[in-house]
C-alpha positions in Angstrom: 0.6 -9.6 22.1 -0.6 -13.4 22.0 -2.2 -15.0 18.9 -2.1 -18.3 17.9 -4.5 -17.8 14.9 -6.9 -21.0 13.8 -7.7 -21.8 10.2 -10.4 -20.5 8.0 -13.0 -22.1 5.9 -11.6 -22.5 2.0 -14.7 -21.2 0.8 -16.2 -17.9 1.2 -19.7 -17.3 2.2 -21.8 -17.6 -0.6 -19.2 -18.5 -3.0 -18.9 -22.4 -3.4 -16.3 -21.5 -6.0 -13.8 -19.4 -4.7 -10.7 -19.6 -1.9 -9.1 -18.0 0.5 -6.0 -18.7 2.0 -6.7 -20.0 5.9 -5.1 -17.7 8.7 -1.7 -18.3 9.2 -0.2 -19.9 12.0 1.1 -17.7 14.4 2.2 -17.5 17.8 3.4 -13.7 19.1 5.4 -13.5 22.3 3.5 -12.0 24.8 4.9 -8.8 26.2 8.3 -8.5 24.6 8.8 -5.7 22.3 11.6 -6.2 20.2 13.6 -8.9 20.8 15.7 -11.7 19.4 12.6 -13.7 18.9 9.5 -11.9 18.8 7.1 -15.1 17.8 6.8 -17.9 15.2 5.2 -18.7 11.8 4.4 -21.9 10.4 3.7 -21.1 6.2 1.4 -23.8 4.7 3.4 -23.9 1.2 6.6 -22.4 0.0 4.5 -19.4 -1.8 5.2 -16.5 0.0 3.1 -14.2 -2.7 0.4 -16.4 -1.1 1.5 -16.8 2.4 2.8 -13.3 3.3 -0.6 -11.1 2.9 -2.7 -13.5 5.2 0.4 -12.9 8.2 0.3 -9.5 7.6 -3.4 -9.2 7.8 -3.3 -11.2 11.3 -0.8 -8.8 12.9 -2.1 -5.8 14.9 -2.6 -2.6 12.8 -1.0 -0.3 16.1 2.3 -2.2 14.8 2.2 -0.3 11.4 2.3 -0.7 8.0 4.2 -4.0 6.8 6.8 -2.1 4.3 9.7 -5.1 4.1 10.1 -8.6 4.9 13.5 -10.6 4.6 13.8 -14.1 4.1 15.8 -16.9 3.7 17.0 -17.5 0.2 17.4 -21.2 0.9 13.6 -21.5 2.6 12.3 -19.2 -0.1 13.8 -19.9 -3.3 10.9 -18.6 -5.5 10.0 -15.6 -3.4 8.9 -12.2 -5.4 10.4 -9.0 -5.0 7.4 -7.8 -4.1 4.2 -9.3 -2.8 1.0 -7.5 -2.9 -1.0 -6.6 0.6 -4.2 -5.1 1.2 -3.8 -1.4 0.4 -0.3 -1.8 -0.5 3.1 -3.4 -2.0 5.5 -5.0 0.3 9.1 -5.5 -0.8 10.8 -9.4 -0.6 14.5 -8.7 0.5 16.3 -12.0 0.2 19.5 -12.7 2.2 21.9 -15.6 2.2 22.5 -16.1 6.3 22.9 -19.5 7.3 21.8 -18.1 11.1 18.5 -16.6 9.2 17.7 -19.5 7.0 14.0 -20.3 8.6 13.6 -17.0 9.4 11.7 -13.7 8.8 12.2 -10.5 9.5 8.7 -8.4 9.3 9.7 -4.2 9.0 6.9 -1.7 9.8 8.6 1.5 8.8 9.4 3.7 11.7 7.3 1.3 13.9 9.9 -1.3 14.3 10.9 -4.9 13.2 10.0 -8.5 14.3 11.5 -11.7 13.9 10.0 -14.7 13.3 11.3 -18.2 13.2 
């Protein structure tokens, strides 16, 4: 899969009052399941209860239901335990690894795992 996602409007239609977050940006690697480096991810700001639903709305539903992510400690001080998604809860696993600082690890159940850098 290749996506490099472009940003939205902050308004929604109709609504000259409200905001959605813009799409993240994304790039997938195309072809490659599973490997050291599946893709990238640039977050906006440093609020991942903000940041994390519009990444997992962009990624193909045939990958599975985003159940876990793992991040950086160090990037993501503030980060949740869990962050909210469309439909359901995602758990924030933070680790300590210097080699997975500016990193994410995205888990979809039995579907498999990505990382992004």
């Amino acid at each position: 899969m290749d996506a490099i996602t472009q940003p939205a409007e902050g308004t929604a239609p109709g609504d000259g009052h409200s905001y959605r977050m813009p799409l993240p940006r994304l790039r997938l690697t195309p072809d490659v399941s599973h490997g050291p480096l599946d893709g990238a991810w640039w977050p906006r700001c440093d609020a991942l209860e903000l940041e994390l639903p519009a990444l997992v709305g962009s990624l193909d539903p045939s990958l599975g239901t985003v159940t876990r992510v793992t991040v950086g400690a160090a990037a993501w001080p503030d980060a949740p335990q869990e962050v909210m998604a469309p439909g359901h809860v995602i758990e924030v696993v933070l680790t300590d690894s210097a080699a997975e600082a500016h990193a994410i690890t995205v888990d979809c159940g039995t579907v498999g795992r990505w990382e992004l850098w």
